[in-house]
NULUMSE-436230 format. One record per residue: residue in one letter; z, x, y of N, C-alpha, C in turn. Coordinates in nm, 3 decimals, always signed. Atoms other than C-alpha are relative to their C-alpha. Layout:
+-------+---------+---------+---------+---------+---------+---------+---------+---------+---------+
: marmi :    n.c3 :    n.c1 :    n.c2 :   ca.c3 :   ca.c1 :   ca.c2 :    c.c3 :    c.c1 :    c.c2 :
+-------+---------+---------+---------+---------+---------+---------+---------+---------+---------+
:     A :       Z :       X :       Y :       Z :       X :       Y :       Z :       X :       Y :
...
+-------+---------+---------+---------+---------+---------+---------+---------+---------+---------+
// end
This chain:
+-------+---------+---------+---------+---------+---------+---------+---------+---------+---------+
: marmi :    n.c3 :    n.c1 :    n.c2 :   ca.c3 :   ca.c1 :   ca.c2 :    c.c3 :    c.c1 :    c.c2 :
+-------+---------+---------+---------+---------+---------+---------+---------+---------+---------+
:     X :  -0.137 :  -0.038 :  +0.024 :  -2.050 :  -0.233 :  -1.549 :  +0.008 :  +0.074 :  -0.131 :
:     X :  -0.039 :  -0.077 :  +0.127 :  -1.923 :  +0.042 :  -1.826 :  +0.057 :  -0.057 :  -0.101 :
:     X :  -0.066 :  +0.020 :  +0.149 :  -1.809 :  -0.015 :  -2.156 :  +0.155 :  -0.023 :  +0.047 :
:     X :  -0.162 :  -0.035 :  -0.042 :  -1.420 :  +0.088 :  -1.975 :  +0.025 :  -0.126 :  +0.085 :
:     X :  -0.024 :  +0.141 :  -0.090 :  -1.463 :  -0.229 :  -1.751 :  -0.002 :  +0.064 :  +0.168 :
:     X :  -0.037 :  -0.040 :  -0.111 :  -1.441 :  +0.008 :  -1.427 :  -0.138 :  +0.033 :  +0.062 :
:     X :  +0.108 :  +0.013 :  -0.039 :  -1.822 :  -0.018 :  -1.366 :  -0.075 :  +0.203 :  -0.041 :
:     X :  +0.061 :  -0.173 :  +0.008 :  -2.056 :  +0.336 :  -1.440 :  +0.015 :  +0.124 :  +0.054 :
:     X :  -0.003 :  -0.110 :  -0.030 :  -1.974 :  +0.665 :  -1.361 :  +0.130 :  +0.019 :  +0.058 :
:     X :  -0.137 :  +0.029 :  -0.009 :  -1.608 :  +0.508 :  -1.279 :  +0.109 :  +0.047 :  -0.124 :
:     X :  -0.058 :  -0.035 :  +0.122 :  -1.378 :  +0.692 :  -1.496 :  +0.165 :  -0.113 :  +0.007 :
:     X :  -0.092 :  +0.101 :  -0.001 :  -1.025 :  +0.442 :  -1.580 :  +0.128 :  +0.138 :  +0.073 :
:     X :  -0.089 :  -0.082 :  -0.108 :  -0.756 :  +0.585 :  -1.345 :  +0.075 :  +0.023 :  -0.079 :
:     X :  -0.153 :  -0.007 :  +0.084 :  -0.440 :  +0.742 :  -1.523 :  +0.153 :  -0.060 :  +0.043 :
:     X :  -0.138 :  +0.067 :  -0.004 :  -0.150 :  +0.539 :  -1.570 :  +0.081 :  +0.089 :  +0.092 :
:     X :  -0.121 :  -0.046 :  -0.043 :  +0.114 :  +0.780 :  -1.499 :  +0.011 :  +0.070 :  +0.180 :
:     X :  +0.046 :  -0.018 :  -0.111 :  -0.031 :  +0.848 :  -1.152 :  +0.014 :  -0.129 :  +0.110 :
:     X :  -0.012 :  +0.074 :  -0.069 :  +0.021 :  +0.533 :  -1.046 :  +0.119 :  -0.092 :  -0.014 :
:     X :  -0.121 :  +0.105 :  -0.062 :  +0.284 :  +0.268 :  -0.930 :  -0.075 :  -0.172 :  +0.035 :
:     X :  +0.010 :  +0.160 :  -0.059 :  +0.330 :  -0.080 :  -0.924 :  -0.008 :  -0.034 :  +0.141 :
:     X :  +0.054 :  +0.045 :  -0.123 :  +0.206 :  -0.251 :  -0.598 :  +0.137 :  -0.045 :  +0.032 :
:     X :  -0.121 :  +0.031 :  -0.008 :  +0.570 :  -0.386 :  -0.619 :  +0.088 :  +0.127 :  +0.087 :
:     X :  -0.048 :  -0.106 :  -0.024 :  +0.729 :  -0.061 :  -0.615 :  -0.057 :  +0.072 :  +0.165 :
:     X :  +0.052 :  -0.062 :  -0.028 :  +0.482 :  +0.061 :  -0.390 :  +0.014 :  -0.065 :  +0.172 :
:     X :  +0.010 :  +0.074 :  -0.125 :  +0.544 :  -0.225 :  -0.088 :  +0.185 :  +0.023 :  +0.008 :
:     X :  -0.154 :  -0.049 :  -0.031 :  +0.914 :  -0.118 :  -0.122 :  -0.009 :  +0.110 :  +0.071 :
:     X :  +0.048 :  -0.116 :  +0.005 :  +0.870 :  +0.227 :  -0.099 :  -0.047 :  -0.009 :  +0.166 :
:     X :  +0.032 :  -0.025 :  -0.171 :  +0.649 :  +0.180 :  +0.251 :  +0.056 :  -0.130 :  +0.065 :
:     X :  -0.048 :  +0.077 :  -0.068 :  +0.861 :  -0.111 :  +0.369 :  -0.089 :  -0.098 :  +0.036 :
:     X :  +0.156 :  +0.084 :  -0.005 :  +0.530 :  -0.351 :  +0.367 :  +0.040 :  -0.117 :  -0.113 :
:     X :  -0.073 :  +0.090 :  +0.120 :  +0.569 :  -0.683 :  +0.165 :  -0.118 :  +0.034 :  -0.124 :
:     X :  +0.101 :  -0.029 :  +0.136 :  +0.344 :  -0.703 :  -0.161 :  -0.143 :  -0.049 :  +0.052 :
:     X :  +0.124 :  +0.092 :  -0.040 :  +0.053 :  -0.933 :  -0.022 :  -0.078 :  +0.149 :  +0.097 :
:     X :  +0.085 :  -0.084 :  -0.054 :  -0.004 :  -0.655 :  +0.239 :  -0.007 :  +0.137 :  -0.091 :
:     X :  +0.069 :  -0.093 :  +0.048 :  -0.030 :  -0.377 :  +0.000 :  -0.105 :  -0.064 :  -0.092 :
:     X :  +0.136 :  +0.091 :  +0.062 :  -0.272 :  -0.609 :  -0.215 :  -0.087 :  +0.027 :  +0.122 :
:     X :  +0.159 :  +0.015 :  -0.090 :  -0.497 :  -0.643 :  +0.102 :  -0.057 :  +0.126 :  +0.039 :
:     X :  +0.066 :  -0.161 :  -0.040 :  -0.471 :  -0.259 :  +0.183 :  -0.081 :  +0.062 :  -0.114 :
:     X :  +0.113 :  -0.054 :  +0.106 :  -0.603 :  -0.192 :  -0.173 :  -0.125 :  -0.053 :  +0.006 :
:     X :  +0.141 :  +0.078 :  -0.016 :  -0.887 :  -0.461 :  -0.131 :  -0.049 :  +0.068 :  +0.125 :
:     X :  +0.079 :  -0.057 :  -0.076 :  -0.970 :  -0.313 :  +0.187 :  -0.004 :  +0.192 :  -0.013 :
:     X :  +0.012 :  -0.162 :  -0.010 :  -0.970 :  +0.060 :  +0.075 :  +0.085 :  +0.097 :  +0.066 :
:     X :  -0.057 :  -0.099 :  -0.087 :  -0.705 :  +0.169 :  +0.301 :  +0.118 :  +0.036 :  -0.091 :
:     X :  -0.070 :  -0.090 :  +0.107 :  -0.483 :  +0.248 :  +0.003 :  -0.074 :  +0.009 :  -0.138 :
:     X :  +0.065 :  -0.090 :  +0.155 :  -0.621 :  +0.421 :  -0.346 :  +0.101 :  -0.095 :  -0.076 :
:     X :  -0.066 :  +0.118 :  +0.088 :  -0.543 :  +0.152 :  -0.592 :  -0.105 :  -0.053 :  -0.049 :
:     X :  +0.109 :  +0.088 :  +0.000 :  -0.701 :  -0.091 :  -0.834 :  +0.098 :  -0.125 :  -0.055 :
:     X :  -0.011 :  +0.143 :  +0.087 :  -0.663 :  -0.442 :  -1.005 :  +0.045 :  +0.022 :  -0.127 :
:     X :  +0.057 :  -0.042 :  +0.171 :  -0.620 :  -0.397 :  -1.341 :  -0.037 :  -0.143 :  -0.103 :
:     X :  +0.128 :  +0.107 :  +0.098 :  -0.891 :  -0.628 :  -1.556 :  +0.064 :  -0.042 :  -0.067 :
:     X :  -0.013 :  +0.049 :  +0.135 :  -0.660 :  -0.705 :  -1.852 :  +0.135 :  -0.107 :  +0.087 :
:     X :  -0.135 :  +0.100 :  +0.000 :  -0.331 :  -0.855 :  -1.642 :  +0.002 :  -0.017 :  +0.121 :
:     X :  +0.002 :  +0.020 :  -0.117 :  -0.437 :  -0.869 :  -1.300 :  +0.095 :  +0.025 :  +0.106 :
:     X :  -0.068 :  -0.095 :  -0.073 :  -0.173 :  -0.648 :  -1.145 :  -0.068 :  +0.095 :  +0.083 :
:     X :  +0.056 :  -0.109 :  -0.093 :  -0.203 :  -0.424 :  -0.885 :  +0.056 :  +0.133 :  -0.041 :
:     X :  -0.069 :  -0.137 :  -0.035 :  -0.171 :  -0.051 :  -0.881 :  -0.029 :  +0.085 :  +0.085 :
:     X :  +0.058 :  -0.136 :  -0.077 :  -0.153 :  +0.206 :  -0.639 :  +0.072 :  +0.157 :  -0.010 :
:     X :  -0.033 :  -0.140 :  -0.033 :  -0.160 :  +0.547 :  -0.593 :  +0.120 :  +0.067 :  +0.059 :
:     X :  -0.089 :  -0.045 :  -0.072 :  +0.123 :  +0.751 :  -0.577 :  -0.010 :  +0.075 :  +0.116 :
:     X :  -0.005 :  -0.107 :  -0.127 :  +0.004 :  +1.013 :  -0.398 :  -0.077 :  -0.088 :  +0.169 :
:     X :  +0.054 :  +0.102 :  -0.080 :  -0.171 :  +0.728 :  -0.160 :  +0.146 :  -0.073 :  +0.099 :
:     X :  -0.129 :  +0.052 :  -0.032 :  +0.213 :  +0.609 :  -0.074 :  +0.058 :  +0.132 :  +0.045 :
:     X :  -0.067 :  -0.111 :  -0.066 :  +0.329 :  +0.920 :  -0.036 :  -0.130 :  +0.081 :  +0.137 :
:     X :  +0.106 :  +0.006 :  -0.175 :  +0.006 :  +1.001 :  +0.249 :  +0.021 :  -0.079 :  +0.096 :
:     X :  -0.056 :  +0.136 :  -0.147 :  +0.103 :  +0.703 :  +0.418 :  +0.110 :  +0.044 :  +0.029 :
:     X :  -0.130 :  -0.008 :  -0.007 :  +0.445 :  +0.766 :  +0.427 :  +0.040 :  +0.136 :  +0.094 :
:     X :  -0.023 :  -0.131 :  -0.115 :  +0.375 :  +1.155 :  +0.580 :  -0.041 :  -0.037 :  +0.077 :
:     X :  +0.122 :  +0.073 :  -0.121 :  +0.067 :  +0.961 :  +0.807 :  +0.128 :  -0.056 :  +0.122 :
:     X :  -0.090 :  +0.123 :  -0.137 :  +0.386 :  +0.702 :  +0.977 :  +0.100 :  +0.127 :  -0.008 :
:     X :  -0.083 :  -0.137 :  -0.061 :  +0.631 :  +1.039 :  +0.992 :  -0.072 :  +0.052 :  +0.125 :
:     X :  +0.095 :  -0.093 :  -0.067 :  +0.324 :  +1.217 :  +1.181 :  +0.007 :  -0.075 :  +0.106 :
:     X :  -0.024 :  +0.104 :  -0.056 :  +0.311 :  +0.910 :  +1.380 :  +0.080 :  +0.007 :  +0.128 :
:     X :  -0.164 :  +0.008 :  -0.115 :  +0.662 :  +0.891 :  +1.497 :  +0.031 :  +0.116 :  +0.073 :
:     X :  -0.012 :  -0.096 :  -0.096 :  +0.655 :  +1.231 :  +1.575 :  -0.058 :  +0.036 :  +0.106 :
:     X :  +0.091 :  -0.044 :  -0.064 :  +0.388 :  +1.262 :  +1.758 :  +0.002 :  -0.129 :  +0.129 :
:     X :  -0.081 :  +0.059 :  -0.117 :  +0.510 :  +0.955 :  +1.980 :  +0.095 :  +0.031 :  +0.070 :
:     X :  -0.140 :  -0.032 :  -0.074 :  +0.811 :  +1.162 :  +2.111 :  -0.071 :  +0.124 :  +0.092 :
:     X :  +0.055 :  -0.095 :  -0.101 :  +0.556 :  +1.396 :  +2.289 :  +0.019 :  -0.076 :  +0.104 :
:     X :  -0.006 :  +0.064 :  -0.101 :  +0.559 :  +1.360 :  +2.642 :  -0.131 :  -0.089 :  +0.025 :
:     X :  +0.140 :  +0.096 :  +0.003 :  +0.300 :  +1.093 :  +2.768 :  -0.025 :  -0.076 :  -0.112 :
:     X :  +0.045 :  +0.055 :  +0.117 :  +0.254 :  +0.972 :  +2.446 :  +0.096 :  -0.166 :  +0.043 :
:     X :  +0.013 :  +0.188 :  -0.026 :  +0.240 :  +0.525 :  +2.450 :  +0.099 :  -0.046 :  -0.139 :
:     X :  -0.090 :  +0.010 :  +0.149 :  +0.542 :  +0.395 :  +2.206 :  -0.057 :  -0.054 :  -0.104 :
:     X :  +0.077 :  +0.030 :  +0.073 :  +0.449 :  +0.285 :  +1.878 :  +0.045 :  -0.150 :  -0.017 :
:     X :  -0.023 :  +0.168 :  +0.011 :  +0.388 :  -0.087 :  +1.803 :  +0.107 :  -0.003 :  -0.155 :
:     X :  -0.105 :  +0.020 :  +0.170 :  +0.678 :  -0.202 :  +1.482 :  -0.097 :  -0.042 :  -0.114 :
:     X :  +0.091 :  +0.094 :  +0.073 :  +0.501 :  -0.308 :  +1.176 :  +0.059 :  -0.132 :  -0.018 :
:     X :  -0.067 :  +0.138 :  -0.006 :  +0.568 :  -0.673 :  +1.136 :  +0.054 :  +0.032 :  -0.202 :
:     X :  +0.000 :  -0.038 :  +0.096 :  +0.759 :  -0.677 :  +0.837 :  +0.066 :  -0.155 :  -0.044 :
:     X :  -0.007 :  +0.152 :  +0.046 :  +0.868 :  -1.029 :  +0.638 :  +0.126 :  +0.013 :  -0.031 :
:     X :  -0.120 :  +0.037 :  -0.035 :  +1.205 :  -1.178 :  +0.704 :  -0.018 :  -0.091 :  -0.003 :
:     X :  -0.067 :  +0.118 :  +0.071 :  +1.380 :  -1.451 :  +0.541 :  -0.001 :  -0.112 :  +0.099 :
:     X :  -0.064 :  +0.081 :  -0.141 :  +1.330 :  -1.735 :  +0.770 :  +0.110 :  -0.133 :  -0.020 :
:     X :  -0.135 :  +0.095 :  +0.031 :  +1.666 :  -1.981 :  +0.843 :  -0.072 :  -0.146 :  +0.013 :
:     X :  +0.049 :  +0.175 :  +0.016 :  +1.589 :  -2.360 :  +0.731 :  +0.101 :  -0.038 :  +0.084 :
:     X :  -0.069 :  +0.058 :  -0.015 :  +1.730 :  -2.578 :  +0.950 :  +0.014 :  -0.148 :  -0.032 :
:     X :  -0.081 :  +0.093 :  +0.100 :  +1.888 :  -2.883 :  +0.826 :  +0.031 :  -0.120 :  +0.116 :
:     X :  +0.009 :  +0.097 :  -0.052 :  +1.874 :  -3.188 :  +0.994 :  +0.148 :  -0.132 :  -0.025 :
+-------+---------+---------+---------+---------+---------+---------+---------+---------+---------+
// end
């Protein structure tokens, strides 16, 4: 690992390029946990950050996704085309009360 903490030949990503994982599970309508797991699995441009253990991702990574599920939807309104599955998205569930 480098001197920067981001391992050798890893340069430290620039701040202003990136977004809170917060922001960033708003933004694509996704809760926070699943943009955490999309950064751990590579399917969004993001890292950890070593000193406070926050997440960040990529703006321009949010904004690719975001044209990717446009491209998506459009491309489901061709003819023949199979509808698209919803993403499951996290909703408040009602306690009931005994």
């Amino acid at each position: 690992m480098g001197s920067n903490g981001y391992g050798s030949g890893m340069a430290r990503p620039q701040p202003d390029s990136f977004m809170p994982a917060a922001e960033a599970a708003g933004r694509l309508g996704i809760s926070l946990n699943t943009v955490k797991r999309r950064v751990q699995a590579r399917i969004l441009a993001g890292y950890r950050d070593p000193v406070n253990s926050r997440y960040q991702v990529s703006e321009k990574a949010v904004e690719d996704a975001l044209e990717l599920r446009a491209a998506l939807r459009r491309s489901a309104m061709l003819p023949g085309a199979t509808p698209l599955r919803k993403e499951r998205i996290a909703r408040p569930v009602a306690v009931q009360r005994r």
